[in-house]
C-alpha positions as a Python dict, from the first residue, in 0.01 Angstrom:
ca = {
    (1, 'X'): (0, 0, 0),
    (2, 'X'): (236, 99, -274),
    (3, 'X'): (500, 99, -25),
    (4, 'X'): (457, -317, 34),
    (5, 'X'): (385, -379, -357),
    (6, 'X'): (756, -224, -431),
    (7, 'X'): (880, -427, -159),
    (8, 'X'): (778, -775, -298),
    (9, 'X'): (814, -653, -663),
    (10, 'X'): (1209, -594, -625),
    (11, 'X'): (1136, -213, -512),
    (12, 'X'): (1419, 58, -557),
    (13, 'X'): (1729, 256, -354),
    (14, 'X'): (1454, 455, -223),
    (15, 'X'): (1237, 209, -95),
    (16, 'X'): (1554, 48, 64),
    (17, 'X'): (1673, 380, 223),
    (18, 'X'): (1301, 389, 375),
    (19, 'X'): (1329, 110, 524),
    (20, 'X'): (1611, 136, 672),
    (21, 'X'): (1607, 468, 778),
    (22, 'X'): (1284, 364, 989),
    (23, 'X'): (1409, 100, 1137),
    (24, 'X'): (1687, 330, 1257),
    (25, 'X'): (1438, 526, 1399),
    (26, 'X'): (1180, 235, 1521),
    (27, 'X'): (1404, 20, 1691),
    (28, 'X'): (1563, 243, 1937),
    (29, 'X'): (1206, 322, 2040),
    (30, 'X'): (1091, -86, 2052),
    (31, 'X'): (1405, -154, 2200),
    (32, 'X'): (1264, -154, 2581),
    (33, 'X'): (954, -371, 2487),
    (34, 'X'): (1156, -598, 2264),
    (35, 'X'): (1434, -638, 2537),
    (36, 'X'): (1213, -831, 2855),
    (37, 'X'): (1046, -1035, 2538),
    (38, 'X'): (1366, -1131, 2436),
    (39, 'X'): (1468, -1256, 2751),
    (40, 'X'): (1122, -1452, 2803),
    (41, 'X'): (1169, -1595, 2555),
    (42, 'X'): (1546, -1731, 2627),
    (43, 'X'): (1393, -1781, 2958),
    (44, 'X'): (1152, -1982, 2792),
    (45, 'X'): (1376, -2240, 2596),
    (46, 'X'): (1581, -2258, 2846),
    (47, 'X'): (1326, -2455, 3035),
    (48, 'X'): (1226, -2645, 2731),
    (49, 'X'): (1548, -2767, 2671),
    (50, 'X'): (1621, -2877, 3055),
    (51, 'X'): (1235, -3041, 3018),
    (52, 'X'): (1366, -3215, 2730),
    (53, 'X'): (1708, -3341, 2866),
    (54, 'X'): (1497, -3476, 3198),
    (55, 'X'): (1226, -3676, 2948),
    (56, 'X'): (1555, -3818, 2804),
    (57, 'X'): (1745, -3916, 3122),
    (58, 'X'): (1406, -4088, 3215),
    (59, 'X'): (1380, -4246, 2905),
    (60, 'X'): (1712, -4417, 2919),
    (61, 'X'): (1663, -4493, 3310),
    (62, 'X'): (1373, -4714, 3191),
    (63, 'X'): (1560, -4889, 2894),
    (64, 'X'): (1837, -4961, 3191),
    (65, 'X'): (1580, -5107, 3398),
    (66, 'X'): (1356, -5292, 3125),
    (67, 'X'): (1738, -5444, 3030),
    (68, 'X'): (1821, -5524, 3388),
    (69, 'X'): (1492, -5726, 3441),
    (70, 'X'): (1558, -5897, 3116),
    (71, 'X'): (1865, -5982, 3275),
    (72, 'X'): (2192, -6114, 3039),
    (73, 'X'): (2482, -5886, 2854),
    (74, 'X'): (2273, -5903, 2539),
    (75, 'X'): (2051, -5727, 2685),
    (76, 'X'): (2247, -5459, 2822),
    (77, 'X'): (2486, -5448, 2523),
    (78, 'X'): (2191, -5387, 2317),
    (79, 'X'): (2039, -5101, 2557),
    (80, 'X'): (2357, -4899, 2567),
    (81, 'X'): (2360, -4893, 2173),
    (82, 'X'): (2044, -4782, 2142),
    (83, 'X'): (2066, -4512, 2410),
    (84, 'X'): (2406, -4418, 2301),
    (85, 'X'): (2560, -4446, 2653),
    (86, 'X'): (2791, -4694, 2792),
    (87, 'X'): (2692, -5036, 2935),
    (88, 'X'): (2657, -4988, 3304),
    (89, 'X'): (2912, -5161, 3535),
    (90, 'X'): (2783, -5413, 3752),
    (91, 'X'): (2907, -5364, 4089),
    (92, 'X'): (3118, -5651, 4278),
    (93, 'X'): (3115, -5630, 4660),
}
């Protein structure tokens, strides 16, 4: 317990070389537990961020539609400044 009360109360070289001298020794040891976690966890956000970017593209498919059944260029104008994007083209054929 002494060990953690030097920590938080500024400690000394010593303390610092103990520390560091066990992590030298620690993480080579954790490193094949630590390494699959690691890459769960990348695995893991990776998802998370392609969720996110789908819930997006949905999101600004609706505004498209909502301003397409409002019908007008105010409308549109108005839903490709909030989405960010640019106003869709309508198409002549």
């Amino acid at each position: 317990m002494a060990l953690f009360d030097d920590i938080l109360s500024g400690g000394n070289w010593v303390t610092g070389l103990a520390i560091g001298v066990g992590a030298l020794v620690i993480l080579p040891l954790a490193a094949p537990i630590l390494r699959p976690l690691a890459k769960t966890a990348i695995k893991g956000s990776i998802l998370a961020y392609q969720g996110a970017a789908e819930l997006v593209e949905g999101i600004s498919d609706l505004v498209a539609e909502a301003a397409a059944e409002a019908g007008g260029e105010q409308a549109l104008e108005g839903a490709a400044q909030a989405t960010g994007t640019p106003r869709p083209r309508r198409g002549r054929g």
